[in-house]
N, CA, C and O of each residue as an XYZ file, in Angstrom:
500
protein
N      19.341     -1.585    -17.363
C      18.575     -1.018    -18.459
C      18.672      0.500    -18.365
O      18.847      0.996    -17.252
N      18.571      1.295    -19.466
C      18.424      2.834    -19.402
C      17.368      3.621    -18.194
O      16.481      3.120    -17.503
N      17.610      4.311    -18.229
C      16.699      4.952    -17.103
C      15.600      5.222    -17.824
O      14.493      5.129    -17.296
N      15.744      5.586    -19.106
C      14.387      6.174    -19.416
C      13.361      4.695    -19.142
O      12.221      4.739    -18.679
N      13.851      3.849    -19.420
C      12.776      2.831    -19.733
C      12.412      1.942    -18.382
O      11.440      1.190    -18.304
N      13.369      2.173    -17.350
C      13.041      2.115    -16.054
C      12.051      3.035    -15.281
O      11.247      2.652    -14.431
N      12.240      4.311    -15.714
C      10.991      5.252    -15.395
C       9.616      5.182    -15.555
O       8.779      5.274    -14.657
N       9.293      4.906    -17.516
C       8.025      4.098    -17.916
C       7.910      2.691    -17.467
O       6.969      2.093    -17.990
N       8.718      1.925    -16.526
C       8.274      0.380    -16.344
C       7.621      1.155    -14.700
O       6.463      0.867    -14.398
N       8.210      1.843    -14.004
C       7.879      2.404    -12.798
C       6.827      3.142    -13.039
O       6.094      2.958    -12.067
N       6.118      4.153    -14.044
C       5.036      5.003    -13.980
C       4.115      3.688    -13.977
O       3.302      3.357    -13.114
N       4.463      3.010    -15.193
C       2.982      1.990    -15.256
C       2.878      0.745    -13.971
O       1.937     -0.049    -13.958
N       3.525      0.730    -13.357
C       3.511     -0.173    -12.123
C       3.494      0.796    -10.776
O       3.590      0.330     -9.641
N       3.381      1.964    -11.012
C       3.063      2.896     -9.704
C       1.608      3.530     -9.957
O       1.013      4.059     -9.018
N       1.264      3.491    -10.746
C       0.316      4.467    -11.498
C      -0.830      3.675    -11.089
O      -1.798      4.054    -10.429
N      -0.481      1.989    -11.793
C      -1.576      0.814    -11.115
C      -2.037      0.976     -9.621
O      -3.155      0.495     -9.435
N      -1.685      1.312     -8.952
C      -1.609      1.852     -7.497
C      -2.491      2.597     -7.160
O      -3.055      2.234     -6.128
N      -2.868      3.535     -7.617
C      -3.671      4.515     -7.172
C      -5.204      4.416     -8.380
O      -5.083      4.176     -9.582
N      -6.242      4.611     -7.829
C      -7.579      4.503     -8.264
C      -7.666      5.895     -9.371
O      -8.328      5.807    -10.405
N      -7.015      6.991     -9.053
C      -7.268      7.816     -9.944
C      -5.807      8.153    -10.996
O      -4.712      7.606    -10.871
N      -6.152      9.114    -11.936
C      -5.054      9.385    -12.628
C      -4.111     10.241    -11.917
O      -4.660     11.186    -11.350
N      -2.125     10.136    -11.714
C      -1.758     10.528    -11.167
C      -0.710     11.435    -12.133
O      -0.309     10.908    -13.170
N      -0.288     12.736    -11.806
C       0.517     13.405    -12.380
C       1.934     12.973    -12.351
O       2.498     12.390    -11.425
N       2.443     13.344    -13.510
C       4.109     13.091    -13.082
C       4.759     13.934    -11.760
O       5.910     13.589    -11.496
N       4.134     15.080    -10.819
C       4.506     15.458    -10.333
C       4.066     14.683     -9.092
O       4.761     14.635     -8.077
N       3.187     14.235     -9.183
C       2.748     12.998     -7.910
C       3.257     11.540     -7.886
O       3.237     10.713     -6.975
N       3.850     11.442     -9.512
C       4.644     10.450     -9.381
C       5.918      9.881     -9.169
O       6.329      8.736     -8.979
N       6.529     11.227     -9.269
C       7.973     11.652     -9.089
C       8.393     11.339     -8.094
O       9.525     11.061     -8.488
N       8.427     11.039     -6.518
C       8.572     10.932     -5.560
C       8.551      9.442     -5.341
O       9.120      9.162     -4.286
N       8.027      8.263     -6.066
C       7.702      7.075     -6.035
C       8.334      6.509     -6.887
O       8.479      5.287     -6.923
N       8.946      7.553     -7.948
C       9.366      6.604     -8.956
C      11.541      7.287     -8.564
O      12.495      6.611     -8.949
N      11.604      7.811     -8.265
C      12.963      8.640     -7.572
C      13.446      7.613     -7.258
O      13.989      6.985     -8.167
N      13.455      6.905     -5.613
C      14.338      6.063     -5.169
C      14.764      5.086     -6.040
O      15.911      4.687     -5.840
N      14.022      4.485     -7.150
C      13.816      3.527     -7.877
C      14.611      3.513     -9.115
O      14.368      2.640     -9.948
N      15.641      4.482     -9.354
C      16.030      4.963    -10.427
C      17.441      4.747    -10.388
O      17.651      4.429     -9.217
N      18.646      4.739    -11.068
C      19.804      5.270    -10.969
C      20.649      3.989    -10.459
O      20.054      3.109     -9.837
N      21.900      3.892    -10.693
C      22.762      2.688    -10.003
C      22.875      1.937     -8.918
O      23.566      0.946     -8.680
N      21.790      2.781     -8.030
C      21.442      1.917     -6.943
C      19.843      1.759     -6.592
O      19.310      0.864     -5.936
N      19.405      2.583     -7.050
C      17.937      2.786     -7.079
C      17.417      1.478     -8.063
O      16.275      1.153     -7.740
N      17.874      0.795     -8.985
C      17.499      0.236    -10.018
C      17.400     -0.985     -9.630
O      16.337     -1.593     -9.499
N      18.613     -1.459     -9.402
C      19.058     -3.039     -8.751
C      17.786     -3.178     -7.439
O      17.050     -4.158     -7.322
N      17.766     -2.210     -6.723
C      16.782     -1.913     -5.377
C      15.980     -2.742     -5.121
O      15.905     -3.729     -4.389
N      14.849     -1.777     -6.422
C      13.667     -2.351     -6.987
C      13.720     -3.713     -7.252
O      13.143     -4.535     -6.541
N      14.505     -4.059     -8.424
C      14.127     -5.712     -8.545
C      14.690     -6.664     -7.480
O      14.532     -7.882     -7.554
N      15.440     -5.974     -6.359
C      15.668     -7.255     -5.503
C      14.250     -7.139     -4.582
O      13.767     -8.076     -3.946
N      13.859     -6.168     -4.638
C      12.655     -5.698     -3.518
C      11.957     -6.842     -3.828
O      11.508     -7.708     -3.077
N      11.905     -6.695     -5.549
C      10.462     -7.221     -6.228
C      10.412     -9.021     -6.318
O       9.461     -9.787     -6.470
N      11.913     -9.270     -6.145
C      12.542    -11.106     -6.337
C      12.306    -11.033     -4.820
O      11.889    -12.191     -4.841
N      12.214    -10.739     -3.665
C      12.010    -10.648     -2.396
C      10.542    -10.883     -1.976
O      10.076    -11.062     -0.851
N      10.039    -10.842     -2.982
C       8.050    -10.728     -2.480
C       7.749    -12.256     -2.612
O       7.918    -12.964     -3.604
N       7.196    -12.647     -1.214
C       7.624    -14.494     -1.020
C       6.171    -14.575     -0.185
O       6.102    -14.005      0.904
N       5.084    -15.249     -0.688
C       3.778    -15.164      0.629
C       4.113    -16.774      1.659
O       3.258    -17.530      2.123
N       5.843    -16.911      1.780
C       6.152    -17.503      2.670
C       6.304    -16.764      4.275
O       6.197    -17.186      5.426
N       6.637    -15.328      3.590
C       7.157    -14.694      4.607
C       6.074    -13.689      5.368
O       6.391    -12.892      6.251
N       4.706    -13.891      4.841
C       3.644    -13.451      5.152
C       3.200    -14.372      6.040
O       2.777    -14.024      7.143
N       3.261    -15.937      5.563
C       2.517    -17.135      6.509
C       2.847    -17.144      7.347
O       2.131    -17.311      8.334
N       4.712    -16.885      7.415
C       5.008    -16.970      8.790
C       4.707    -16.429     10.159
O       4.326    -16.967     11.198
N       5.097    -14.783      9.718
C       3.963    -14.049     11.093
C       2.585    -14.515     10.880
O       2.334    -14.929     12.011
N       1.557    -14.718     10.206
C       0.189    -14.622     10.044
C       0.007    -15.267     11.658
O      -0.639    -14.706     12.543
N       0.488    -16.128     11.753
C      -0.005    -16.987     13.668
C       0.135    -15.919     14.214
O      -0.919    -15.898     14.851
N       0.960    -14.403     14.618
C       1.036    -13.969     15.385
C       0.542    -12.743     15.276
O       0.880    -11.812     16.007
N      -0.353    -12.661     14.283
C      -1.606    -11.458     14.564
C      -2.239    -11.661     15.232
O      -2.967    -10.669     15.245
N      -2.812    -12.771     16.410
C      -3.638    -12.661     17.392
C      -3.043    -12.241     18.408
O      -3.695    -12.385     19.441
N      -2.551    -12.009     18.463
C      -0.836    -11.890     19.932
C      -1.350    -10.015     19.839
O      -1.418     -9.528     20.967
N      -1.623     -9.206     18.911
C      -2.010     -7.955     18.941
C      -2.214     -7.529     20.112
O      -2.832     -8.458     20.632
N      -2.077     -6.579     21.014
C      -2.695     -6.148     22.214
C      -2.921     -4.559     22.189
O      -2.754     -3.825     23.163
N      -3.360     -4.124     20.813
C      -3.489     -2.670     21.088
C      -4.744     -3.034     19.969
O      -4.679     -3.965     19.167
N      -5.753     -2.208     20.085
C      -6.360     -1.564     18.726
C      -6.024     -1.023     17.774
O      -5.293     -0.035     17.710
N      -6.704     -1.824     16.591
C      -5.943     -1.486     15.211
C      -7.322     -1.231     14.364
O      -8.328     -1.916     14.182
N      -6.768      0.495     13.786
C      -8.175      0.633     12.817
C      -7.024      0.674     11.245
O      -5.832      0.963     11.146
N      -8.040      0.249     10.217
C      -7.392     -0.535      8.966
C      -8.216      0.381      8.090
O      -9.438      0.522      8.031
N      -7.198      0.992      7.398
C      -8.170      1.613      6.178
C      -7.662      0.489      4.968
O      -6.590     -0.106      4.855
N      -8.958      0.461      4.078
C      -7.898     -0.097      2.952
C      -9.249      0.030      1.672
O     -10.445     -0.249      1.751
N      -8.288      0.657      0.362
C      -8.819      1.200     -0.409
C      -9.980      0.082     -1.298
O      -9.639     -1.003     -1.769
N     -11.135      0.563     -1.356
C     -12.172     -0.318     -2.188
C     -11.634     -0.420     -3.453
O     -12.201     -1.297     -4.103
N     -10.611      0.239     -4.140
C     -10.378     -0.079     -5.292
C      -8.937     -0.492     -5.834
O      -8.454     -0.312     -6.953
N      -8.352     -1.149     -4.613
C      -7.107     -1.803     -4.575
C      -6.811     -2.525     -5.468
O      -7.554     -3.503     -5.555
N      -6.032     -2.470     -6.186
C      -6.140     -3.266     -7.713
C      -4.578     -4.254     -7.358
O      -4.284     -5.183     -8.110
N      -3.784     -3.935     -6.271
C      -2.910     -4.420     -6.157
C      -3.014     -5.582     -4.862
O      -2.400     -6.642     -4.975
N      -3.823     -5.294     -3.656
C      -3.854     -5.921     -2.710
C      -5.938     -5.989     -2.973
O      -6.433     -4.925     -3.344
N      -6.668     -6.893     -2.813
C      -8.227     -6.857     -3.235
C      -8.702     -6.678     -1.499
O      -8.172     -7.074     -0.461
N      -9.664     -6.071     -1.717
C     -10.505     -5.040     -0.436
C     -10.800     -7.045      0.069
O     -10.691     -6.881      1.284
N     -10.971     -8.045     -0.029
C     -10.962     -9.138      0.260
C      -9.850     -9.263      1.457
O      -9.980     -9.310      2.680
N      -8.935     -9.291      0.774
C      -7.603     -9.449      1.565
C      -7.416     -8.338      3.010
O      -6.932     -8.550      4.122
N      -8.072     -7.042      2.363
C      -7.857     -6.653      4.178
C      -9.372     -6.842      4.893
O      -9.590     -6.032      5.794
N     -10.310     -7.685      4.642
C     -11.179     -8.373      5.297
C     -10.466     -9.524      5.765
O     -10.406     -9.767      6.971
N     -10.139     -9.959      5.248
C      -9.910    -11.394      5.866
C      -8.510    -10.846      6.582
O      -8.128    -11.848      7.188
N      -7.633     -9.886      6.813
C      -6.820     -9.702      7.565
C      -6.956     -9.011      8.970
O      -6.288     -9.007     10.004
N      -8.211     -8.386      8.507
C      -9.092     -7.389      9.524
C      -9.389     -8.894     10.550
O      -8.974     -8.960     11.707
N      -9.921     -9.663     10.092
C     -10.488    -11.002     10.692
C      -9.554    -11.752     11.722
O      -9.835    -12.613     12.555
N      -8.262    -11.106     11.376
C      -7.520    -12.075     12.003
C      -6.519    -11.252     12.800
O      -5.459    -11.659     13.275
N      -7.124     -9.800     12.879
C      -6.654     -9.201     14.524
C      -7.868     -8.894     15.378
O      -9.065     -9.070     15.152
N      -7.335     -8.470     16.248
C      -8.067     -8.601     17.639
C      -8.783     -7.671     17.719
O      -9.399     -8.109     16.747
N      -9.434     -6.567     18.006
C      -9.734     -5.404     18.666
C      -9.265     -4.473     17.087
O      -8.601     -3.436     17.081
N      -9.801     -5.158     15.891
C      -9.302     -4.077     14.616
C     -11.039     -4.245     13.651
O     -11.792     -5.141     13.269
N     -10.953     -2.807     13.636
C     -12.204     -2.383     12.868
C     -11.268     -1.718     11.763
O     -10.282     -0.996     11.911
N     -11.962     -2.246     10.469
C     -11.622     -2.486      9.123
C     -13.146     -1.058      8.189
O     -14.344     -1.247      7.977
N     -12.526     -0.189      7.990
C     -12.751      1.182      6.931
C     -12.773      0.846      5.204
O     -11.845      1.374      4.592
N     -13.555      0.183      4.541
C     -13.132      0.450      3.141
C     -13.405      1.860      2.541
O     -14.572      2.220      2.389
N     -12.193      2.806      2.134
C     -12.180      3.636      1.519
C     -12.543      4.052      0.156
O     -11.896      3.898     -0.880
N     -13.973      4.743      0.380
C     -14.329      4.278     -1.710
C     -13.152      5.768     -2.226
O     -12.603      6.735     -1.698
N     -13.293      5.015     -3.775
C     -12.573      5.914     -4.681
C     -10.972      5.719     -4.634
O     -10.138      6.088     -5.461
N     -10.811      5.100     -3.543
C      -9.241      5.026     -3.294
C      -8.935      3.737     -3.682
O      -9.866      2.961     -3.897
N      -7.382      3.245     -3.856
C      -6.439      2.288     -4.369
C      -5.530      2.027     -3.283
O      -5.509      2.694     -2.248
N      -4.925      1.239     -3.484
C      -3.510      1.043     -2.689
C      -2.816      2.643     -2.282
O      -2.649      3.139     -1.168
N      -2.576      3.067     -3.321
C      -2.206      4.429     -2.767
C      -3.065      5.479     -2.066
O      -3.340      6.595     -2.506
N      -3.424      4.966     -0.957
C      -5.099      5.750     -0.520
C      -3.855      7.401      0.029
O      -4.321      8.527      0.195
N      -2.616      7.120      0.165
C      -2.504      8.905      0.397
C      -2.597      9.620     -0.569
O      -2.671     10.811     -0.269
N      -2.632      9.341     -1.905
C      -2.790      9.733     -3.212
C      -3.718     10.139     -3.388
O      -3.864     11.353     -3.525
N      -5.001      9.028     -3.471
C      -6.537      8.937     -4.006
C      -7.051      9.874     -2.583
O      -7.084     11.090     -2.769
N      -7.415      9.410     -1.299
C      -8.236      9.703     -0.697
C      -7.355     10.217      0.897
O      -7.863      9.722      1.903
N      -6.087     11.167      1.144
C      -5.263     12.032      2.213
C      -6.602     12.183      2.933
O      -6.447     11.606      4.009
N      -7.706     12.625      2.873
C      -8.429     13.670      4.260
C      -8.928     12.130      4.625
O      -9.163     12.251      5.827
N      -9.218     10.790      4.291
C     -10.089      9.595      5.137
C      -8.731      9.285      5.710
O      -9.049      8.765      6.780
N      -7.377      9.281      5.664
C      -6.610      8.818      6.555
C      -6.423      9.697      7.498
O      -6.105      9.175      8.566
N      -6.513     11.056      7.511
C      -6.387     12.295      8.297
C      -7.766     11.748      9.572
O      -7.619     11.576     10.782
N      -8.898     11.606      8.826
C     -10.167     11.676      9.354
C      -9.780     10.511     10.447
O      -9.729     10.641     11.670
N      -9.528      9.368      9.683
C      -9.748      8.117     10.683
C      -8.556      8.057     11.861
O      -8.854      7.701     13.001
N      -7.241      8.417     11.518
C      -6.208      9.112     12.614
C      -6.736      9.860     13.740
O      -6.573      9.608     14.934
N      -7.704     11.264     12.960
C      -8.393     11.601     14.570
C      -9.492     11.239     15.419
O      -9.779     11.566     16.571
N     -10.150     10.330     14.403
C     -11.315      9.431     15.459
C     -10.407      8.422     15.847
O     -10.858      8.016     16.918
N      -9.522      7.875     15.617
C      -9.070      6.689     15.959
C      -8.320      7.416     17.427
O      -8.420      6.708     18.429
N      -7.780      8.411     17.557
C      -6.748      8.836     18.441
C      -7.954      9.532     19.421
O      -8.089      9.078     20.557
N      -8.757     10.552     18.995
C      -9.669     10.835     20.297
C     -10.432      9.918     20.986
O     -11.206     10.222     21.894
N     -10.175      8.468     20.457
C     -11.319      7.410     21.815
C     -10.510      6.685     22.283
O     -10.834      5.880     23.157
């Protein structure tokens, strides 16, 4: 398909992503790889590739974890539901689970200083 219309299928399926409104200059970077004679094909094999077979399979071996895991995950995830990283939080070991308000899937977008924040409490204990 043309690029132009690969670009608008990518703003409105990247854009869904993030909780707030994002600039084309914030979107540019997300929608780039995704573009062009190889960038294009990419995407939809990425997207024919998304199988929650291949999720079930590791799922047994999140208890096997042996480090601490802190989980941010955005309260306003419109793509993955703040549900889903509860119940994933649930099923590692030694992992304390952060819902980030205001933020989306794209929490470096929506909310950069709570991943900054929780990186250095997570790393000074």
């Amino acid at each position: 398909m043309p690029d132009y219309i690969q670009v608008a299928i990518l703003r409105a399926y990247i854009a869904g992503a993030a909780a707030r409104s994002l600039s084309d200059n914030e979107l540019q970077p997300y929608i780039a790889p995704w573009t062009g004679s190889n960038g294009q094909p990419a995407f939809y094999r990425q997207i024919a590739q998304m199988d929650q077979r291949f999720t079930d399979e590791v799922e047994p071996h999140y208890r096997e974890f042996r480090c601490p895991v802190a989980l941010l995950w955005g309260e306003e995830d419109r793509w993955i539901s703040p549900q889903s990283g509860e119940k994933l939080a649930a099923m590692l070991p030694d992992c304390s689970l952060r819902l980030v308000p205001g933020s989306g899937h794209l929490m470096q977008e929506d909310a950069p200083e709570a991943i900054v924040a929780a990186a250095l409490r997570f790393f000074a204990s």
